[in-house]
C-alpha positions as CSV (number, residue, x, y, z in Angstrom):
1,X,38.4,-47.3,-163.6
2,X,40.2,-46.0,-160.5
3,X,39.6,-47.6,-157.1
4,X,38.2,-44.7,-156.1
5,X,35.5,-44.1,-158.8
6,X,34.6,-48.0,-157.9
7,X,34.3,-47.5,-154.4
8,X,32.2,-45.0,-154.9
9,X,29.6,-46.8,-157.8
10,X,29.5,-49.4,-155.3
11,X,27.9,-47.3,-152.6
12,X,25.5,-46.0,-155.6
13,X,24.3,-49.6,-156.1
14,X,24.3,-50.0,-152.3
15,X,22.0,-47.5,-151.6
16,X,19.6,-48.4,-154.5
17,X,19.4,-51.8,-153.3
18,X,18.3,-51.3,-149.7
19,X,15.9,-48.5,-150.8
20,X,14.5,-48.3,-154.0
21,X,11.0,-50.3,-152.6
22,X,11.3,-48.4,-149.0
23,X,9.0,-45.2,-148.3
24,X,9.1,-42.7,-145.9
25,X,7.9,-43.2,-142.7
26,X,4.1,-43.1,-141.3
27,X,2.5,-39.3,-140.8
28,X,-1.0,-38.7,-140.2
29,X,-0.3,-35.6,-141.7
30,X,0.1,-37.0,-145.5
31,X,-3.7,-37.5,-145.4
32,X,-4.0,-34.4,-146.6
33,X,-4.1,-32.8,-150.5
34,X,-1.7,-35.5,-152.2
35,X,0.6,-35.4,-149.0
36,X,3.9,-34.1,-147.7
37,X,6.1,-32.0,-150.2
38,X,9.4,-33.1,-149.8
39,X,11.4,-29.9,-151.1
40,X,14.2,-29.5,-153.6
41,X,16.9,-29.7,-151.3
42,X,19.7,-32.3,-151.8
43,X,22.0,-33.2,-148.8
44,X,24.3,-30.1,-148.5
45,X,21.3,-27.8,-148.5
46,X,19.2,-30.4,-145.5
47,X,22.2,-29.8,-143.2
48,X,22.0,-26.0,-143.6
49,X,18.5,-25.6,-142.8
50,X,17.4,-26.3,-146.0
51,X,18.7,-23.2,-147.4
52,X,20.6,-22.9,-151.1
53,X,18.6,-20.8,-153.4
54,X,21.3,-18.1,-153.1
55,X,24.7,-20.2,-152.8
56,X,27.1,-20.7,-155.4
57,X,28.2,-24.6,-155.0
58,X,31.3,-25.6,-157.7
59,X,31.1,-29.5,-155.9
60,X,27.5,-30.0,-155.8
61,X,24.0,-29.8,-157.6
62,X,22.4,-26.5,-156.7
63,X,18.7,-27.9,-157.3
64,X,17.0,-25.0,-155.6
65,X,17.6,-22.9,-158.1
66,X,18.4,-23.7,-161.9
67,X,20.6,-20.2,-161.9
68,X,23.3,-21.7,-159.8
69,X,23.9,-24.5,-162.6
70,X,26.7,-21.9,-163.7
71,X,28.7,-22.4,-161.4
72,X,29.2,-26.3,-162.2
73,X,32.2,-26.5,-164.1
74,X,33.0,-30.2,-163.7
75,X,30.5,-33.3,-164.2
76,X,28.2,-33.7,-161.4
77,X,26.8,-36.8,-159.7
78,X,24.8,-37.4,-156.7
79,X,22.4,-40.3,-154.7
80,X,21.5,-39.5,-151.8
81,X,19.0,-41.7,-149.1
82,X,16.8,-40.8,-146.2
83,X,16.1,-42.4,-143.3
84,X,13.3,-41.2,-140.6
85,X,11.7,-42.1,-137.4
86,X,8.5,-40.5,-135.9
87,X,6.9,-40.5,-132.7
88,X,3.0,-39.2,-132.6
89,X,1.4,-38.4,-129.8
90,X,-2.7,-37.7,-128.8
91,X,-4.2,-37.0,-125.5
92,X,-4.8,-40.8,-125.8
93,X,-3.0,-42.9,-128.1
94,X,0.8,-42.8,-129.6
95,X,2.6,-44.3,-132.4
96,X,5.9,-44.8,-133.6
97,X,7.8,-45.3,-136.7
98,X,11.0,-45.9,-138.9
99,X,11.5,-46.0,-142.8
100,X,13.7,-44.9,-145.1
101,X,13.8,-44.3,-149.3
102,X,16.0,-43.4,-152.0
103,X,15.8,-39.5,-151.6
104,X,16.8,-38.2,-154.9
105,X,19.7,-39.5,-158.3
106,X,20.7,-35.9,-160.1
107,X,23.6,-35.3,-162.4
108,X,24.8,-32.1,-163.8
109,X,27.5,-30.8,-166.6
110,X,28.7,-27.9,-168.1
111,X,28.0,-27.5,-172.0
112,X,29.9,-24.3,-172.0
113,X,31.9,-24.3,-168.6
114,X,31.2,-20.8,-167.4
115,X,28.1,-20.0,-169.3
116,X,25.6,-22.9,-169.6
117,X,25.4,-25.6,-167.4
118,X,22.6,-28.5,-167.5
119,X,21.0,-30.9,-164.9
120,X,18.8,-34.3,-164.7
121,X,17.4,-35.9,-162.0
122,X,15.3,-38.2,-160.3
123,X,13.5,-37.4,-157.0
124,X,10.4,-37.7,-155.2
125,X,8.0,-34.6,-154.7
126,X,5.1,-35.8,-152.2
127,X,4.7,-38.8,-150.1
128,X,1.4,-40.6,-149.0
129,X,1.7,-42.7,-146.1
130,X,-0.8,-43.3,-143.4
131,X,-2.7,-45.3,-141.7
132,X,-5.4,-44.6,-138.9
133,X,-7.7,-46.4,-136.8
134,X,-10.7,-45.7,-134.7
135,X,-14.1,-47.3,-133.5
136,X,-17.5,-45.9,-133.3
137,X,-21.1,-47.3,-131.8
138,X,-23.4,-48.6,-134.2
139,X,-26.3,-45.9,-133.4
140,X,-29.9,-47.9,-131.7
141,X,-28.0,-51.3,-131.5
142,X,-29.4,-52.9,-128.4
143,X,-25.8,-55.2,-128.2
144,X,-23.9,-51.6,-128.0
145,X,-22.3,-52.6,-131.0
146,X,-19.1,-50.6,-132.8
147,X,-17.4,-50.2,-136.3
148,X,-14.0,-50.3,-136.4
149,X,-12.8,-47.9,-138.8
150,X,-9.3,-47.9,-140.9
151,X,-8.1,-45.6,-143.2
152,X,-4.6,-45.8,-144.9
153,X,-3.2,-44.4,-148.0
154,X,-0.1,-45.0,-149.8
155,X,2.1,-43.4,-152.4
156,X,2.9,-39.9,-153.9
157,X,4.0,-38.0,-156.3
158,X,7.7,-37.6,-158.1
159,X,9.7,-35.6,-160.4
160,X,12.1,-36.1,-163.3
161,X,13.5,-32.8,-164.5
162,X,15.7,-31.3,-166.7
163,X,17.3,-27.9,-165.6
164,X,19.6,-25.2,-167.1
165,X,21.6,-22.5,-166.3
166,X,22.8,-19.3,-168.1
167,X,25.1,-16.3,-167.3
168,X,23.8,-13.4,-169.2
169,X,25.8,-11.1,-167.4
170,X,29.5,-11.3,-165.4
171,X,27.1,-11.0,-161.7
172,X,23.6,-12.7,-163.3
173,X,22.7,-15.6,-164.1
174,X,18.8,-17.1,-164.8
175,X,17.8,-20.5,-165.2
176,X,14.8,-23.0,-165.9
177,X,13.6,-26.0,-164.7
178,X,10.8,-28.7,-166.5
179,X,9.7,-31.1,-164.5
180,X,7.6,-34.2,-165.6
181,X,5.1,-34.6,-162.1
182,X,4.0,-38.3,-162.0
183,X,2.8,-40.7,-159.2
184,X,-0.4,-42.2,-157.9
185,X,-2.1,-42.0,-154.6
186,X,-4.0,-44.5,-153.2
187,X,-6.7,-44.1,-150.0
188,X,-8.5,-47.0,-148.5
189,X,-11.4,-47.3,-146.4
190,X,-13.1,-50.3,-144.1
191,X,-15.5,-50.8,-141.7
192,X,-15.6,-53.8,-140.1
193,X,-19.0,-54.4,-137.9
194,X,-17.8,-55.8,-134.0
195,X,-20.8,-57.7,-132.6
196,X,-21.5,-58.7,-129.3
197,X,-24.4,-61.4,-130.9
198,X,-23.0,-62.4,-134.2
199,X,-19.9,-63.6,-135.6
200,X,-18.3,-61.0,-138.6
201,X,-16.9,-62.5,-142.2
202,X,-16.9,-59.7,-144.0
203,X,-15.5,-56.0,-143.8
204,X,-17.1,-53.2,-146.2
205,X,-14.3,-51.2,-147.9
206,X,-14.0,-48.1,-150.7
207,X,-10.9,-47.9,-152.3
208,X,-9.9,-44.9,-154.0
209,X,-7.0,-44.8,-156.6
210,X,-5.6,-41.4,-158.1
211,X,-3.1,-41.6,-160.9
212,X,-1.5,-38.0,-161.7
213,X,1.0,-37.2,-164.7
214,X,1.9,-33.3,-165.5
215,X,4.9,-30.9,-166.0
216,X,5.5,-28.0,-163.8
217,X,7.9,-25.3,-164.8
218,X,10.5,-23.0,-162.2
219,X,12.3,-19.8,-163.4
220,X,15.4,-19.1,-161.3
221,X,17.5,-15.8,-161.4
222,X,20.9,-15.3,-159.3
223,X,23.3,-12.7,-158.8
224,X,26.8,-12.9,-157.1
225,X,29.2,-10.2,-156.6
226,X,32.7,-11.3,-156.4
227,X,33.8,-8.8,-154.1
228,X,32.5,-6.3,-151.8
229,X,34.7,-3.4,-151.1
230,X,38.1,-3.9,-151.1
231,X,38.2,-7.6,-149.7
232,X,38.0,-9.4,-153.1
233,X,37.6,-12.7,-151.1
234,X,34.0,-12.6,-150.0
235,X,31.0,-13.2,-152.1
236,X,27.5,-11.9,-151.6
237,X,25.3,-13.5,-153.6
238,X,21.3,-13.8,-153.9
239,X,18.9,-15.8,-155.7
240,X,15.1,-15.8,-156.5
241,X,12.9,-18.5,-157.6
242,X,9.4,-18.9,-158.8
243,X,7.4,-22.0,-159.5
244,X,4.4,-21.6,-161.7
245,X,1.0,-23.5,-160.4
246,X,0.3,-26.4,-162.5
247,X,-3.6,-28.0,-163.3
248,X,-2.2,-31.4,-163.7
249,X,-3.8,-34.2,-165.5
250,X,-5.5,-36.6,-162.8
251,X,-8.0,-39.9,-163.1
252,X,-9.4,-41.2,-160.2
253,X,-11.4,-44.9,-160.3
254,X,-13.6,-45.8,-157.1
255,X,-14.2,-49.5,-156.1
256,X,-16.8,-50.6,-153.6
257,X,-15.3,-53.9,-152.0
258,X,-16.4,-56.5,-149.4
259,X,-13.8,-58.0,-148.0
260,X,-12.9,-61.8,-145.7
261,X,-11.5,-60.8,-142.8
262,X,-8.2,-61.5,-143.6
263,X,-8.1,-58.8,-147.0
264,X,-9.4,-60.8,-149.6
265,X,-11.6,-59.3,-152.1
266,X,-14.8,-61.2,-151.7
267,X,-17.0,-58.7,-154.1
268,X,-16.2,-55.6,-156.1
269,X,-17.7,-52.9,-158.1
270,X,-16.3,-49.8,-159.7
271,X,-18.7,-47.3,-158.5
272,X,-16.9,-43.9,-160.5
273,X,-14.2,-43.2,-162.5
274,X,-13.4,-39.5,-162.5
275,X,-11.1,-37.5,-165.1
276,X,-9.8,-33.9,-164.1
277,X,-7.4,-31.5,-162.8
278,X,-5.4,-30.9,-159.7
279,X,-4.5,-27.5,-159.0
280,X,-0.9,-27.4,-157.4
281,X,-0.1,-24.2,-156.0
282,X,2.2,-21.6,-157.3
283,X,5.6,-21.1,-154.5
284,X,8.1,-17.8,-154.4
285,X,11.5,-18.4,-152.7
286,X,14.2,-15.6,-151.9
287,X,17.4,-15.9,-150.2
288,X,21.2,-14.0,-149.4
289,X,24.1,-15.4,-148.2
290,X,27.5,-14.7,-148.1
291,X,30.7,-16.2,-148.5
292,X,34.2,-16.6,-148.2
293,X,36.3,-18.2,-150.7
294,X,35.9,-21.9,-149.8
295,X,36.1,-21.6,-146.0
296,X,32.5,-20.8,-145.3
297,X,29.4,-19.6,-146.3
298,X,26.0,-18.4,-144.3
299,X,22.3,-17.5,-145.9
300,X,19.0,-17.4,-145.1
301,X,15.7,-17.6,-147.4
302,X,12.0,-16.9,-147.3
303,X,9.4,-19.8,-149.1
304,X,5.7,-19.0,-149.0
305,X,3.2,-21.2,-151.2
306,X,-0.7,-20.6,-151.6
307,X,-2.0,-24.3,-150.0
308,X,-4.9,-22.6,-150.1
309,X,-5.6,-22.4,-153.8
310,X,-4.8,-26.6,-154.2
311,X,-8.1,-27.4,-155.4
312,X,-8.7,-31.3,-155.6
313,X,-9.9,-33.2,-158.6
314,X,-13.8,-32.6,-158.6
315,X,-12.5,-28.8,-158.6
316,X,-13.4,-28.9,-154.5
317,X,-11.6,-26.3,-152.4
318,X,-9.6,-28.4,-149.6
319,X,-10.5,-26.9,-146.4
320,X,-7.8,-28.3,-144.9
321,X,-4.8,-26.7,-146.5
322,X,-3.8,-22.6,-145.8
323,X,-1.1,-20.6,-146.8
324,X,2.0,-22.0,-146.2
325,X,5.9,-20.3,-145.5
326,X,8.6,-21.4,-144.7
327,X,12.3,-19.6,-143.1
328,X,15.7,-21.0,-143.2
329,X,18.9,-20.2,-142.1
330,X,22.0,-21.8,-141.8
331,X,25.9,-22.1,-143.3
332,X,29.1,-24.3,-143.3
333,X,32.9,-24.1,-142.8
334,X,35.9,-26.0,-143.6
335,X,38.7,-25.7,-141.4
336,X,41.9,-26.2,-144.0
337,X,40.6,-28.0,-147.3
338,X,44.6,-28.3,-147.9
339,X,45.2,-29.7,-144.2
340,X,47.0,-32.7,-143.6
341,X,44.9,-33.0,-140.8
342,X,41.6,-35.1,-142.3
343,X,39.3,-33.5,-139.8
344,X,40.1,-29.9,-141.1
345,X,39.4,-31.1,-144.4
346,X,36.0,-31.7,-143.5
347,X,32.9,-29.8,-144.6
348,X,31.0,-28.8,-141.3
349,X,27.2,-27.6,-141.7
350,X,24.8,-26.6,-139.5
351,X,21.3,-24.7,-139.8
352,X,17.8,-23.7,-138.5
353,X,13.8,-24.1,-139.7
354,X,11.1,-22.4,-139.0
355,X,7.8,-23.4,-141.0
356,X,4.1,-22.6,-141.4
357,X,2.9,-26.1,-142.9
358,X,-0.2,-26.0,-144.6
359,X,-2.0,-28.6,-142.8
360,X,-4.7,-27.0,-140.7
361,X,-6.1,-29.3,-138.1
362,X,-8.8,-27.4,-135.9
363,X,-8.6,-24.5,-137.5
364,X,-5.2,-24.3,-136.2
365,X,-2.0,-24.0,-138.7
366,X,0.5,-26.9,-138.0
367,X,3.8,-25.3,-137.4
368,X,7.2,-27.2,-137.7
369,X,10.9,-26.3,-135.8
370,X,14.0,-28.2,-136.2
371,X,17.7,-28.2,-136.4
372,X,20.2,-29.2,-138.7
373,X,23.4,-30.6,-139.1
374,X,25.7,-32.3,-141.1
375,X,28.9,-32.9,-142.8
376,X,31.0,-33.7,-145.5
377,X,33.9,-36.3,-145.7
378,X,36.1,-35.8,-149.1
379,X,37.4,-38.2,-151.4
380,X,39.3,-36.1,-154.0
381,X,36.5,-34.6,-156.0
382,X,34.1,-36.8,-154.7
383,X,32.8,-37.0,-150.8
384,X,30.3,-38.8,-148.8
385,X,27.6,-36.7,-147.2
386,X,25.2,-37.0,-144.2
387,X,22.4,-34.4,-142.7
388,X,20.9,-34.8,-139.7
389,X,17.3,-33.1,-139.3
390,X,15.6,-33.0,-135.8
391,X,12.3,-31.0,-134.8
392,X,8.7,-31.4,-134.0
393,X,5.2,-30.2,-135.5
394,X,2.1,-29.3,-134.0
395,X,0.7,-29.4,-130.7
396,X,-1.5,-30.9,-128.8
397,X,-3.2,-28.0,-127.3
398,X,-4.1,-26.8,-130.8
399,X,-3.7,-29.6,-133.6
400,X,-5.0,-32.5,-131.2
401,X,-2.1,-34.0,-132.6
402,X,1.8,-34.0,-131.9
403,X,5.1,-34.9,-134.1
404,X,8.2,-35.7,-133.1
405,X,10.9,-36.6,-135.9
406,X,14.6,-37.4,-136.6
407,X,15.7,-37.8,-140.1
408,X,19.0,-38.9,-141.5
409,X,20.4,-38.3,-144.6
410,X,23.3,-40.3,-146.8
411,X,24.4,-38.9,-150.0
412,X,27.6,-39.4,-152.5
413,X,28.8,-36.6,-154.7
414,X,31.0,-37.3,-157.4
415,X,32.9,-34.9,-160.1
416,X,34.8,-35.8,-163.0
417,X,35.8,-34.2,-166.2
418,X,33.7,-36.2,-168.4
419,X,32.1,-33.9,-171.4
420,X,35.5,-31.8,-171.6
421,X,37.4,-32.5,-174.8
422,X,41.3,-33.0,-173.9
423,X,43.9,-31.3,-175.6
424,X,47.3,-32.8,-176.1
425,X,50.5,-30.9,-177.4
């Protein structure tokens, strides 16, 4: 094995190591339906705005659209971690935080380089992660006694998939994608009775577990023109995806618990265990972009998803969810890939977001605005990757609430010819 292949599967184990039992930071925001959707995008799509449902890519995955697999004509592997801070802000309280967690682990090959190409991977498709805290007065207590109240929930959903790509056409190419949806979801609940009088033992707590398994299916079709007029050296190229709504499988058990102070289970009784279906919306995504051999590339997409239809698993409408879109543009450039110079050899990216997020909090939509950028440092075929993601969501004049983030992403990529039969003389 070359040094270089080595270096690389060392950063692979690296990055498992310092986040394969991390999640993603705190957001009040994951309270809702089964909690932030992370998106499809992988590293060189994040830095771009999150765009790539219309962009050929020979060096990377295109998971945003199983069409582009075509254009993966070498073995492709990628790992890629995130790391996040938030700040939160109130009218009265703040809170800040930093995590990070293995972001996604996809590999692609051609089976007919050209025609068919094929794709695995491992990534995560919600996340869960809360925790909020308040007191209330005990109503006609004399003492002017309160409750302190904690809720906090944990964990999410994720996806293995298995993708394909066909050209049916010289311009058009279509493609599917399976995905096996699994995860569970876990809410807690305590009150804790604060006494002037009395001394407190025990805290009274519901503890709600959710364990979700399902496939959901995406359709893909792309078309890319080689040439447009008589400049053979630009590409325009756009893409369309469509990911059916899915009823998935769900069981949810309920435990009444009293609780020591410090956590302990003192007494507990399942109360129900429930067996149903989540409804997970149906989303549309369409995008152009435009390119230049390998020197750069620019596109923008649409995304617009029916929160509004998630129905939870005692078939309840969730009144706090609406219809969701999303806009993205953004691009990249390489000085000289042939440059002696190592900076002009990097891959520069940089992009915009816009979103409507389906959280509604007051009746208002949450919206969401940030930049990105990143880049690309090559290795031969391989590279190491970063994005950087910076924006803010809601306000406090409408959602009560206010989110500041900064994300960081950290990604290998490495191609090799490892399925392609050699031919000697």
């Amino acid at each position: 094995m070359s040094l270089t292949k080595s270096y690389f599967l060392s950063l692979i184990l690296s990055v498992l190591a310092f986040t394969a039992f991390s999640q993603a930071a705190r957001s009040p925001f994951s309270t809702f339906g089964i909690g932030e959707p992370y998106g499809n995008a992988l590293i060189q799509n994040q830095a771009q705005g999150g765009t790539g449902v219309s962009q050929p890519q020979f060096w990377f995955v295109n998971n945003q659209n199983p069409a582009l697999l075509v254009f993966n004509y070498y073995t492709v592997f990628q790992a890629g971690a995130l790391l996040e801070s938030k700040s939160i802000k109130s009218d009265t309280a703040s809170a800040r935080g930093t995590n990070g967690n293995l972001n996604y682990l996809v590999t692609a090959f051609p089976v007919k380089p050209g025609r068919w190409s094929t794709s695995v991977g491992l990534m995560p498709l919600t996340n869960v992660n809360y925790r909020l805290q308040y007191q209330q007065e005990v109503e006609g207590s004399p003492q002017q006694d309160t409750v302190l109240i904690v809720e906090q929930g944990s964990g999410g959903l994720s996806q293995f998939y298995w993708s394909n790509g066909v050209r049916i056409h010289d311009n058009w190419s279509v493609g599917v994608k399976a995905a096996y949806l699994f995860g569970s979801i876990t809410n807690d609940f305590t009150n804790t009775l604060i006494s002037v009088q009395q001394p407190v033992y025990y805290t009274v707590a519901v503890n709600e577990q959710t364990y979700i398994k399902d496939f959901q299916f995406t359709a893909g079709l792309s078309f890319s023109q080689d040439s447009i007029g008589k400049r053979d050296d630009y590409r325009i190229s756009a893409g369309l995806t469509y990911t059916f709504n899915t009823n998935m499988r769900a069981s949810k058990r309920t435990v009444f618990e009293r609780r020591f102070l410090s956590g302990t289970p003192s007494t507990s009784d399942t109360l129900v265990r429930t067996r149903g279906n989540i409804k997970y919306p149906s989303s549309l995504t369409a995008g152009l972009s435009i390119s230049k051999g390998s020197k750069w590339a620019a596109g923008a997409e649409y995304t617009m998803q029916s929160w509004s239809e998630f129905n939870s698993i005692n078939d309840e409408d969730n009144q706090n969810l609406g219809e969701a879109w999303r806009f993205s543009a953004g691009g990249e450039f390489t000085p000289d890939g042939l440059s002696d110079n190592y900076l002009k050899r990097l891959t520069y990216r940089a992009g915009i977001h816009y979103e409507n997020a389906p959280f509604l909090i007051n009746n208002n939509q949450l919206r969401d605005f940030g930049i990105n950028f990143g880049f690309s440092m090559p290795a031969g075929r391989s590279s190491l990757d970063f994005a950087f993601s910076t924006g803010k969501r809601g306000d406090r004049s409408k959602n009560v609430l206010e989110e500041t983030y900064f994300r960081v992403y950290f990604g290998i990529t490495f191609n090799d010819q490892w399925f392609i039969r050699r031919r000697f003389d």
